[in-house]
SERO-4910 file (N, C-alpha, C, O; in steps of 0.05 Angstrom, whole numbers):
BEGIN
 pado doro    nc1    nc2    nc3   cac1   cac2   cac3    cc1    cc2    cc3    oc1    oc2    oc3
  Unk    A    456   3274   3798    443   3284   3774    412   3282   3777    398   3300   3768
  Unk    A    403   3263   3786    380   3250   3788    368   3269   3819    345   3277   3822
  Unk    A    385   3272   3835    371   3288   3856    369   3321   3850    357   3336   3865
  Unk    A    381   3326   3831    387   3358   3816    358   3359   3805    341   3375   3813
  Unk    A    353   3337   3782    334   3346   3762    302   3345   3785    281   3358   3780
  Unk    A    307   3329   3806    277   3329   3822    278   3359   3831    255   3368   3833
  Unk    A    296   3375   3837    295   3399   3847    287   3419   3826    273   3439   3833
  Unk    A    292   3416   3807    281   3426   3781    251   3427   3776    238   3440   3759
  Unk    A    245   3412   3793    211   3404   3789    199   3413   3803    175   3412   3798
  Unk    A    210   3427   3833    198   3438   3856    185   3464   3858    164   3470   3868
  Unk    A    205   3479   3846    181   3513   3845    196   3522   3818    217   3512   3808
  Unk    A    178   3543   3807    196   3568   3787    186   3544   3761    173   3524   3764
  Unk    A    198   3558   3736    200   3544   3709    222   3540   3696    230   3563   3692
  Unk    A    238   3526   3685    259   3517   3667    250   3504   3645    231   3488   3644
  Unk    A    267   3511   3623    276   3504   3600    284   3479   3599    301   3472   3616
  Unk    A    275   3462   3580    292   3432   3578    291   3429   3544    272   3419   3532
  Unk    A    318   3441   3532    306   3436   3503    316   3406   3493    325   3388   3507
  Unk    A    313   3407   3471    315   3371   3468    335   3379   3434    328   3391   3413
  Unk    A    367   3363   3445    387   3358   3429    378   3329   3418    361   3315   3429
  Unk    A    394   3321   3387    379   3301   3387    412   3270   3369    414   3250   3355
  Unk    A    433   3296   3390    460   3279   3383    483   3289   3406    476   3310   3415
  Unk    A    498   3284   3413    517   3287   3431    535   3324   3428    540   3339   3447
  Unk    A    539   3327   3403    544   3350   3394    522   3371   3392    529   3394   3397
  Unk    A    500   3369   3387    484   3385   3390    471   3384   3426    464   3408   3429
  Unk    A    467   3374   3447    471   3369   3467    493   3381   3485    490   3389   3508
  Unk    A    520   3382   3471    543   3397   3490    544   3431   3480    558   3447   3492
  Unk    A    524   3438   3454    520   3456   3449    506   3476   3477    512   3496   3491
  Unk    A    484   3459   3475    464   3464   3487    469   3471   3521    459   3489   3536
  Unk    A    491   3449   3528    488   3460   3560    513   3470   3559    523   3473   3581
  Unk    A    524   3477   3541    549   3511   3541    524   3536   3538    531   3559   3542
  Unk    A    498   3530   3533    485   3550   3534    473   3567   3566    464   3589   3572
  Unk    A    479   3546   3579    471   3549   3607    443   3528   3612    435   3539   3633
  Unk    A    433   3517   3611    411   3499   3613    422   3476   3627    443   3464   3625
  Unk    A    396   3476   3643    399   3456   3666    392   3432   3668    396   3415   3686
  Unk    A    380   3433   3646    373   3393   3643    373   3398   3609    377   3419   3597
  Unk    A    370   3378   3600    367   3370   3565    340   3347   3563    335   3337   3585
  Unk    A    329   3342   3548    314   3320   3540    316   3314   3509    314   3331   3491
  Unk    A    322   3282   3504    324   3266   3479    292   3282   3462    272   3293   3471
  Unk    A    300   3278   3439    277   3273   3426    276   3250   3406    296   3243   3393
  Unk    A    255   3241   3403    249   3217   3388    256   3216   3356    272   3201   3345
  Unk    A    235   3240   3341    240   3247   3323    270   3255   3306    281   3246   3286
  Unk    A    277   3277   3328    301   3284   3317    327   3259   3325    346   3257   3309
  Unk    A    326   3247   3341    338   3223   3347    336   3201   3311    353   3188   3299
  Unk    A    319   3203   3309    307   3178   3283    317   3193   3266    335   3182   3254
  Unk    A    313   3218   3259    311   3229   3227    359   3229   3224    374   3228   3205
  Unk    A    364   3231   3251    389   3228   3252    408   3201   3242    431   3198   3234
  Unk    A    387   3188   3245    396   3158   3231    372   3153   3213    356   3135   3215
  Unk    A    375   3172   3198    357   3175   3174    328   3150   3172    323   3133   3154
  Unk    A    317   3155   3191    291   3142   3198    271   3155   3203    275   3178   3209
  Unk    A    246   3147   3204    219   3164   3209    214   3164   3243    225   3148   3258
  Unk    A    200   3181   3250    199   3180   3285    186   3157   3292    175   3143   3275
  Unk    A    186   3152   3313    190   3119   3316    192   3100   3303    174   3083   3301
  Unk    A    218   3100   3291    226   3081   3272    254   3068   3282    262   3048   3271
  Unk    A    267   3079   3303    278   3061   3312    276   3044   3345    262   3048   3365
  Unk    A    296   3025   3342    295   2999   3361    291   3014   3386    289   3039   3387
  Unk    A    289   2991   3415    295   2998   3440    326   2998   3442    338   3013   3458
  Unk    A    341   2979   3424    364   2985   3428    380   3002   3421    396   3013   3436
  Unk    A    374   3006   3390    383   3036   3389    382   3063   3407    399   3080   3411
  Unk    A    352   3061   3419    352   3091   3440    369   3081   3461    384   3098   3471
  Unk    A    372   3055   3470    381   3053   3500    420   3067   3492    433   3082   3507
  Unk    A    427   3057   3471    452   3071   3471    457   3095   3459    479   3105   3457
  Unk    A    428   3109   3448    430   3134   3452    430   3148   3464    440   3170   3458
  Unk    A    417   3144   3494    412   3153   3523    430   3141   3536    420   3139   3558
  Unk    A    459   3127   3538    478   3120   3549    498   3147   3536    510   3165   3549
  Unk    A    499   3145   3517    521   3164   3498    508   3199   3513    522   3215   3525
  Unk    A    486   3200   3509    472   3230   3513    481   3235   3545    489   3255   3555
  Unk    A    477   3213   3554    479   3224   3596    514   3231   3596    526   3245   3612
  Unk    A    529   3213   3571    556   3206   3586    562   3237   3568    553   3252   3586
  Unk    A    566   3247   3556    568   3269   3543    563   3295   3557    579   3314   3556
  Unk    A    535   3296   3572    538   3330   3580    542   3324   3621    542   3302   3632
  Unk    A    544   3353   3636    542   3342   3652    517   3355   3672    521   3368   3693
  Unk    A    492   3350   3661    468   3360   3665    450   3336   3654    452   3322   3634
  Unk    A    430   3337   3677    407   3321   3675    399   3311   3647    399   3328   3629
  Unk    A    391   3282   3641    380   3279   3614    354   3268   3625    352   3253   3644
  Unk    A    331   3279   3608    310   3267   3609    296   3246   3576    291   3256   3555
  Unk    A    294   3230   3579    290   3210   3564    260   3212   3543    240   3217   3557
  Unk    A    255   3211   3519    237   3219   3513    238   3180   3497    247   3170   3477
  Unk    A    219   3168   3525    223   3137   3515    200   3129   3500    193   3105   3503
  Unk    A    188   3143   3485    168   3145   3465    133   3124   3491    117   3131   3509
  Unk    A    139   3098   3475    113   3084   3480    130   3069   3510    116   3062   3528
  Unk    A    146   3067   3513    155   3041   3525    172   3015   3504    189   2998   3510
  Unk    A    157   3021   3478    176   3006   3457    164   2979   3467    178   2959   3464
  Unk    A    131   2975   3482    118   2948   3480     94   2974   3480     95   2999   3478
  Unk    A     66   2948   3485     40   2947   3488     34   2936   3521     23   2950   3537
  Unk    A     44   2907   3527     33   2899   3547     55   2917   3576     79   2922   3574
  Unk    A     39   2924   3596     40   2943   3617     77   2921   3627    100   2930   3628
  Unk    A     66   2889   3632     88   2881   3640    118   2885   3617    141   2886   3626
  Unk    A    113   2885   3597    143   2898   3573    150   2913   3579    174   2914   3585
  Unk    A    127   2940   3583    139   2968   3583    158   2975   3616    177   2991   3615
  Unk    A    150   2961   3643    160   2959   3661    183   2944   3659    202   2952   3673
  Unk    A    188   2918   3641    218   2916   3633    234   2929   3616    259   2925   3616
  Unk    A    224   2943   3602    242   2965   3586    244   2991   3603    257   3009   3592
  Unk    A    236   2994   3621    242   3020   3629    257   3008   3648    278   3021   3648
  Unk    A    260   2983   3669    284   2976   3681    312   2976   3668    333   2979   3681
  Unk    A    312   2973   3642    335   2970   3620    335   2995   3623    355   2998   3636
  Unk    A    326   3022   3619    330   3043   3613    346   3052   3635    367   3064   3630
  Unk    A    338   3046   3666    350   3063   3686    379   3059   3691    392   3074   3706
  Unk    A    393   3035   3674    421   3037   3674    442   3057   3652    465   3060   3644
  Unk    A    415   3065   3652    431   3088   3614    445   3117   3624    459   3132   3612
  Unk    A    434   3118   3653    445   3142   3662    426   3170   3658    431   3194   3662
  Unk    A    404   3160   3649    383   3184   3649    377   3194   3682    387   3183   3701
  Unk    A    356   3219   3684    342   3230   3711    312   3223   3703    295   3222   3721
  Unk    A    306   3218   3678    276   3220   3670    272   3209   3660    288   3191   3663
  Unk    A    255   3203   3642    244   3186   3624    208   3188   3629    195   3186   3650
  Unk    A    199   3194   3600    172   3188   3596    156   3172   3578    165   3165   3556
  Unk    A    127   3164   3589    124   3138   3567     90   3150   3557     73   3158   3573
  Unk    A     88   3150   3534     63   3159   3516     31   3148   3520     29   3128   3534
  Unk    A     13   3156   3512     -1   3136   3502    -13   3131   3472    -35   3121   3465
  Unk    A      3   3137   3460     -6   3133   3429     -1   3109   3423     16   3094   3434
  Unk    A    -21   3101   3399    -16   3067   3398     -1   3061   3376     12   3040   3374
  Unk    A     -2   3081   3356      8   3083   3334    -12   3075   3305     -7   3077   3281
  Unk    A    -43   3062   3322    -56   3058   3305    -74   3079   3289    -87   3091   3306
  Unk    A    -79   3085   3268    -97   3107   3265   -114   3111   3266   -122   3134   3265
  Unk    A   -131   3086   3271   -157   3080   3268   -170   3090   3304   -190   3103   3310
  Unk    A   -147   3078   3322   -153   3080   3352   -128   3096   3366   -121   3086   3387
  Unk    A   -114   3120   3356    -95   3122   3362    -91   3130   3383    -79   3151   3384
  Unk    A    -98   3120   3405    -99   3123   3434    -95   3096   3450   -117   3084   3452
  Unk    A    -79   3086   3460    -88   3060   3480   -111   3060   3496   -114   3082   3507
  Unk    A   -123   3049   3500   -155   3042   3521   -137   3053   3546   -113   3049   3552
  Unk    A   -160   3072   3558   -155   3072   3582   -143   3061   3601   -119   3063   3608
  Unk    A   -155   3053   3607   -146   3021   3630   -116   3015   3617    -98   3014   3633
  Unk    A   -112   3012   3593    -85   2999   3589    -62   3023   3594    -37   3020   3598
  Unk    A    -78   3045   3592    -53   3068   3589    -48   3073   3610    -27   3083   3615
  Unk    A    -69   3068   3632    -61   3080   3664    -51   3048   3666    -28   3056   3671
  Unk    A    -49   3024   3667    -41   3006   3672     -3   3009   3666     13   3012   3684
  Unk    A      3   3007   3641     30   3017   3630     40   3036   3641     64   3038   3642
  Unk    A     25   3057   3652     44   3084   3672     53   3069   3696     76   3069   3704
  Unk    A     23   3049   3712     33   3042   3731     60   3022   3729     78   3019   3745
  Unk    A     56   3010   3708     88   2994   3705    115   2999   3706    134   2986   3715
  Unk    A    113   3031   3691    138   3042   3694    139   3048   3718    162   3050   3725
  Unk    A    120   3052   3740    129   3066   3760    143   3044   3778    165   3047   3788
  Unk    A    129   3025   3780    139   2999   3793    166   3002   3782    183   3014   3795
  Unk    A    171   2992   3758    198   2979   3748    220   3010   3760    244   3006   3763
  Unk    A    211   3034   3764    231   3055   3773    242   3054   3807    264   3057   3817
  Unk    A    212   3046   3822    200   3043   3842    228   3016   3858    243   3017   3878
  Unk    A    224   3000   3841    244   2971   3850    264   2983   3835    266   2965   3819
  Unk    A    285   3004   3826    307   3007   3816    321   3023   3838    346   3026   3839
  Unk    A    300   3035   3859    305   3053   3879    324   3083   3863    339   3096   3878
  Unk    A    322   3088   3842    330   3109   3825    323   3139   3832    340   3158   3833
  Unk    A    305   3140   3836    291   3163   3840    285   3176   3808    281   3200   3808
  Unk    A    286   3162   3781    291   3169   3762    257   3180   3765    236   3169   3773
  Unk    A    263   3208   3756    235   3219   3745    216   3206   3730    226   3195   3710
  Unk    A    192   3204   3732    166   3197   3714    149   3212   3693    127   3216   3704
  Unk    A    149   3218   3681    131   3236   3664    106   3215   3643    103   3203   3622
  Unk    A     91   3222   3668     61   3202   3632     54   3227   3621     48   3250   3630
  Unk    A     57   3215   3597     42   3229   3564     12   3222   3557      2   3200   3557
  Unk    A     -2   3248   3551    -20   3237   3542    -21   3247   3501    -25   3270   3493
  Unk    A    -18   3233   3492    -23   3243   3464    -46   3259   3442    -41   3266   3419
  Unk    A    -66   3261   3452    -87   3264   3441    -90   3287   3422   -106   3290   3403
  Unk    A    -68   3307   3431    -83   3330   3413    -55   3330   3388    -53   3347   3370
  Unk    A    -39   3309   3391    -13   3313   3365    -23   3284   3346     -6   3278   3329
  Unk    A    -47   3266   3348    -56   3242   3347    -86   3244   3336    -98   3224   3328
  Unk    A    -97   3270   3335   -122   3276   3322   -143   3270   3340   -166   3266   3332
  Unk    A   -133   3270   3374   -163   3260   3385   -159   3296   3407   -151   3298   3430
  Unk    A   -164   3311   3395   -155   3341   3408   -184   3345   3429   -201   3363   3424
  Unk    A   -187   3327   3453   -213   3322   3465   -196   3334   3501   -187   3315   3514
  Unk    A   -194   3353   3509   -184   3366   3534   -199   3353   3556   -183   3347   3574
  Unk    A   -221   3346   3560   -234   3334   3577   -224   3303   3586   -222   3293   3608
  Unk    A   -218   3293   3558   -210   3259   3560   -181   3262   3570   -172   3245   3585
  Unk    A   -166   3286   3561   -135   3282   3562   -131   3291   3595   -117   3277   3610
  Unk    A   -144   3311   3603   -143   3308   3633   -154   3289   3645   -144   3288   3668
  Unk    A   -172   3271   3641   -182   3244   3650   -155   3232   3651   -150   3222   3673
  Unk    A   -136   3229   3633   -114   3212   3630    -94   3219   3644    -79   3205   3658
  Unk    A    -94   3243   3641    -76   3260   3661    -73   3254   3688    -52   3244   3697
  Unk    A    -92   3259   3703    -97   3255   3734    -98   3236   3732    -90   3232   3755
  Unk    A   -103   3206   3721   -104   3186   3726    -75   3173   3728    -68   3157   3746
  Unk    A    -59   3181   3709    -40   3181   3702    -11   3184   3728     10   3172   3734
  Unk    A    -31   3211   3737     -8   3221   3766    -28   3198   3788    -12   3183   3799
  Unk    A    -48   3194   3793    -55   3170   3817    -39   3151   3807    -26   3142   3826
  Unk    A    -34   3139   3784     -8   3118   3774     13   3130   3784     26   3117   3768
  Unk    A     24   3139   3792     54   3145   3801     70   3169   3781     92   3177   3789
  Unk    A     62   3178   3762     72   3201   3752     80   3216   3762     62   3228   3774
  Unk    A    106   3229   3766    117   3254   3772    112   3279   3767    109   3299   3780
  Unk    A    111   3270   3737    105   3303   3711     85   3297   3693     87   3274   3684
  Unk    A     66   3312   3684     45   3304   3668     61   3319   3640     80   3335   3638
  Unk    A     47   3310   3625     51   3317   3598     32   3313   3574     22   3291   3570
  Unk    A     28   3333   3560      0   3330   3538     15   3347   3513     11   3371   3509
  Unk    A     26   3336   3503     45   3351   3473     18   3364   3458     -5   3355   3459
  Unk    A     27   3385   3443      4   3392   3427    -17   3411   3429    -29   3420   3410
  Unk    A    -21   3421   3459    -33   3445   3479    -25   3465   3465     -1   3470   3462
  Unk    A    -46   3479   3457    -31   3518   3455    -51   3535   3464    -53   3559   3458
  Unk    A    -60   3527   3474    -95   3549   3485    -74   3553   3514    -57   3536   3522
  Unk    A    -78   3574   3525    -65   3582   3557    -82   3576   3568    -76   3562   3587
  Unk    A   -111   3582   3566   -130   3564   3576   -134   3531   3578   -140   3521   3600
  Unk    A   -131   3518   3563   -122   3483   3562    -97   3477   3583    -93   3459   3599
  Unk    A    -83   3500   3575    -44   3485   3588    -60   3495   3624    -59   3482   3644
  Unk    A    -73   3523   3621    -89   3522   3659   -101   3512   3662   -103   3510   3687
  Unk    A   -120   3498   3649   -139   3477   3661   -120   3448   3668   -116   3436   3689
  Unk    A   -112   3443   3646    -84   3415   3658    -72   3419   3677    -70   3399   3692
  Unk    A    -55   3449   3687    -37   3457   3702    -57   3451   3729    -51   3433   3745
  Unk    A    -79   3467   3732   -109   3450   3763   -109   3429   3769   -108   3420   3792
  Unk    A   -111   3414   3740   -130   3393   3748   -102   3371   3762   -109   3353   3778
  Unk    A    -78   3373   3757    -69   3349   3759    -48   3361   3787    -33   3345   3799
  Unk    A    -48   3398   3799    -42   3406   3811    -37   3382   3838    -50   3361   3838
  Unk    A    -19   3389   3857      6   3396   3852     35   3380   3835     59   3385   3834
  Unk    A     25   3368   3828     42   3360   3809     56   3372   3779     39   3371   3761
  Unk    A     79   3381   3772     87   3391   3751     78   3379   3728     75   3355   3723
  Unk    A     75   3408   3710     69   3400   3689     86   3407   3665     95   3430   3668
  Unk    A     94   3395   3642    111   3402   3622     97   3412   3591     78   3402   3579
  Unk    A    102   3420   3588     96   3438   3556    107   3440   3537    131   3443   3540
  Unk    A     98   3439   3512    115   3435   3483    111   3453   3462     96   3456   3443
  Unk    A    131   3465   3472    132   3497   3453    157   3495   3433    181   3499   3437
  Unk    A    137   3485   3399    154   3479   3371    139   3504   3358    138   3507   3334
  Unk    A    130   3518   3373    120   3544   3348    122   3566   3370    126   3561   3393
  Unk    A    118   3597   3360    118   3621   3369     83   3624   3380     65   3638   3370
  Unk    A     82   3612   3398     61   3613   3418     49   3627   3444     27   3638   3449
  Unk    A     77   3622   3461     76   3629   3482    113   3638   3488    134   3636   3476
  Unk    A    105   3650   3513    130   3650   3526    142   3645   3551    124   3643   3568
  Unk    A    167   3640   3563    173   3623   3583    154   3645   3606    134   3637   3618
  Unk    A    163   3667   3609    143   3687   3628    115   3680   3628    106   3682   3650
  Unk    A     93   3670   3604     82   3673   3603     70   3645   3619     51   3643   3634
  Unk    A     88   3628   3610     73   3598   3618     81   3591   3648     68   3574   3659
  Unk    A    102   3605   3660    109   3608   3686     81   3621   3697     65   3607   3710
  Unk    A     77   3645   3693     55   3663   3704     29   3641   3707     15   3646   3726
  Unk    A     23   3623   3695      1   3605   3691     10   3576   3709     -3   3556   3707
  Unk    A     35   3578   3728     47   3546   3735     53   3526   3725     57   3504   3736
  Unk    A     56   3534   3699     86   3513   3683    109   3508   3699    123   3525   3709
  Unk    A    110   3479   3703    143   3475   3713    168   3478   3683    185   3494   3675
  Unk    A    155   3451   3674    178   3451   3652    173   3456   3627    151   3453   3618
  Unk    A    195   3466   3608    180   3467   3582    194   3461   3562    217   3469   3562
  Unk    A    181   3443   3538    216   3424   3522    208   3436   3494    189   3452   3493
  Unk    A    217   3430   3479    211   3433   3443    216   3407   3438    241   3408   3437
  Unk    A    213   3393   3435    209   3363   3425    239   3371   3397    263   3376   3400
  Unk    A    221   3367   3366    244   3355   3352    248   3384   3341    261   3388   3320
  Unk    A    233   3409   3359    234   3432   3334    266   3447   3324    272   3460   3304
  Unk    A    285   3438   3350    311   3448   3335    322   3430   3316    336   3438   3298
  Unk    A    315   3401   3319    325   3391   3294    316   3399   3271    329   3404   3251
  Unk    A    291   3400   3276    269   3417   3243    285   3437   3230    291   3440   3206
  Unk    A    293   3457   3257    307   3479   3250    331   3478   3235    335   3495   3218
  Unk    A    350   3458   3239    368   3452   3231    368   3450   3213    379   3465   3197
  Unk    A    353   3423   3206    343   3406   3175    337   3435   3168    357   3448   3165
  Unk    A    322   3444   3165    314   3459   3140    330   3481   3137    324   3492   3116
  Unk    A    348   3494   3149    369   3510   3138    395   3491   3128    413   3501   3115
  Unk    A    393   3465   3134    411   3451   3126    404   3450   3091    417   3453   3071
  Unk    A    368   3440   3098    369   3439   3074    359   3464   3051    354   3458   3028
  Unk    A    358   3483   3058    357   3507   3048    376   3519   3024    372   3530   3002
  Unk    A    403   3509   3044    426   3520   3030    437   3495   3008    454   3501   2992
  Unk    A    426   3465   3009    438   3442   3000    417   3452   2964    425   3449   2941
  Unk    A    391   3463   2974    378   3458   2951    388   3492   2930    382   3498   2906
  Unk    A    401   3506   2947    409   3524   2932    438   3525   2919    448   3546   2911
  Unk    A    449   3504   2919    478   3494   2913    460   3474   2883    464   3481   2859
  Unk    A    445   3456   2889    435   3431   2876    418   3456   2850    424   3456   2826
  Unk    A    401   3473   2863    380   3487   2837    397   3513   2826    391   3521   2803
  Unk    A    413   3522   2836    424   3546   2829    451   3542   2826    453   3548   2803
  Unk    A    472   3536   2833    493   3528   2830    507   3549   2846    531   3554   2843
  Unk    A    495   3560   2861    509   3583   2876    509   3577   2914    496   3559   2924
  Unk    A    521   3590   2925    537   3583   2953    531   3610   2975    546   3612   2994
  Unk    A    515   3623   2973    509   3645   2987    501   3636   3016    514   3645   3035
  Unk    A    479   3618   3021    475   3608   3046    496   3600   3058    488   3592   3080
  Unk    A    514   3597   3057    548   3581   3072    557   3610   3087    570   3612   3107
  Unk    A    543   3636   3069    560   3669   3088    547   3663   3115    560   3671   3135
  Unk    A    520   3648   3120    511   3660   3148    525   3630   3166    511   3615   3178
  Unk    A    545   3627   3165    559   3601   3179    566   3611   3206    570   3635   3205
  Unk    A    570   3599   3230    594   3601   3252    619   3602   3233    617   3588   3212
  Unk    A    635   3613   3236    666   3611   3239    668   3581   3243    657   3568   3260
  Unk    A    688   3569   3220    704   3546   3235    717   3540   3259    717   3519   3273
  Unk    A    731   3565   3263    749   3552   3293    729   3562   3315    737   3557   3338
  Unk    A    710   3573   3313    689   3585   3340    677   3569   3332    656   3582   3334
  Unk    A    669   3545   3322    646   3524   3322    661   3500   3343    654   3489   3364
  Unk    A    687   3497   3321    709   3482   3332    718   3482   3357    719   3461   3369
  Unk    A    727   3509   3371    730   3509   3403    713   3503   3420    718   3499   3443
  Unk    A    687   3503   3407    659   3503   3430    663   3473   3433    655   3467   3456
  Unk    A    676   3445   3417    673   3416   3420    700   3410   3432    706   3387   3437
  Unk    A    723   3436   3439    751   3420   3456    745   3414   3485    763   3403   3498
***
């Protein structure tokens, strides 16, 4: 699985959308898709919590359940590392590599608002940790560093490729900068950190897979936007039962037994 998803990373562009439960996940690779990735958000709001709001333990057996479920690559969306100091986050990502993931990536948001970026130095320090702790697992489990800046209010392209490339001299596999929508920004990242793949986060009608291929996109995920999608037709039709007392949104349903056969 783990030698599949590195091949994925080598030429061309793929899709990696992000299920954020076992059922929505076996949906997904009956669709034809070749890898999946967790998402954080939609992971949390599933156990009715705010995005990162839950444990390391909770994800670790959500990323055991998610790998054992489809039979396509999972990539791990392991938020911060779930510490601060570089040596934590290199033991939590050793805990991670027995979950059965191909990937896994680690952020740099601090969560503070005031500095919501980790210092430099600490953020390329924490990539290099994970890489070590993957490095001694002999896994081959993919790397992806995050840089946060433009979903975090620091929307500064110059600093986030600073982090970037620094990021891949740390041992990074796949770069990543959530938040990009200029085609110009996602090609200047796609240069600067060249040859190394780069991943993209397309939650709005922005771009297209042709389009971001044409520019050397490897991969490209939607973070929590199908759960969004969900939630709000879920809750669409809940608030039109609750304010109107009427049931019209239930006509645009799957069929019960064609929802039902897709989980035998």
């Amino acid at each position: 699985m783990i030698s599949a998803f590195r091949k994925l990373h080598e030429f061309g562009c793929f899709v990696m959308p992000n299920p954020w439960d076992e059922g929505s996940a076996r949906l997904l690779e009956q669709l034809g898709f070749k890898a999946l990735a967790t998402t954080s958000s939609g992971f949390a709001w599933s156990k009715g919590k705010p995005d990162n709001g839950v444990s390391l333990e909770d994800v670790l057996t959500h990323l055991r359940a998610m790998a054992r479920i489809v039979g396509v690559p999972i990539n791990a969306d392991f938020e911060g590392g779930f510490a601060t100091a570089p040596e934590d986050v290199g033991a939590n990502v050793a805990r991670a590599v027995s979950t059965g993931i191909a990937g896994l990536s680690i952020e740099d948001s601090s969560g503070d608002s005031s500095s919501p970026l980790f210092d430099f130095e600490l953020s390329v320090a924490r990539v290099r940790a994970a890489r070590q702790a993957l490095d001694a697992s002999a896994s081959g489990i993919v790397l992806t560093g995050r840089s946060e800046g433009f979903i975090v209010g620091r929307p500064d392209l110059a600093e986030t490729i600073r982090r970037l490339t620094a990021y891949a001299d740390a041992g990074a596999d796949c770069l990543f900068a959530p938040g990009l929508r200029s085609m110009s920004d996602i090609t200047a990242v796609v240069s600067a950190v060249a040859p190394k793949p780069v991943n993209v986060l397309v939650s709005s009608d922005f771009t297209t897979v042709p389009q971001l291929q044409a520019i050397g996109v490897r991969r490209i995920s939607v973070g929590g936007a199908l759960a969004r999608l969900a939630t709000t037709v879920f809750l669409e039709a809940a608030r039109e039962i609750a304010e109107r007392g009427t049931f019209t949104s239930l006509n645009q349903t799957m069929p019960f037994a064609d929802l039902n056969e897709r989980f035998r």
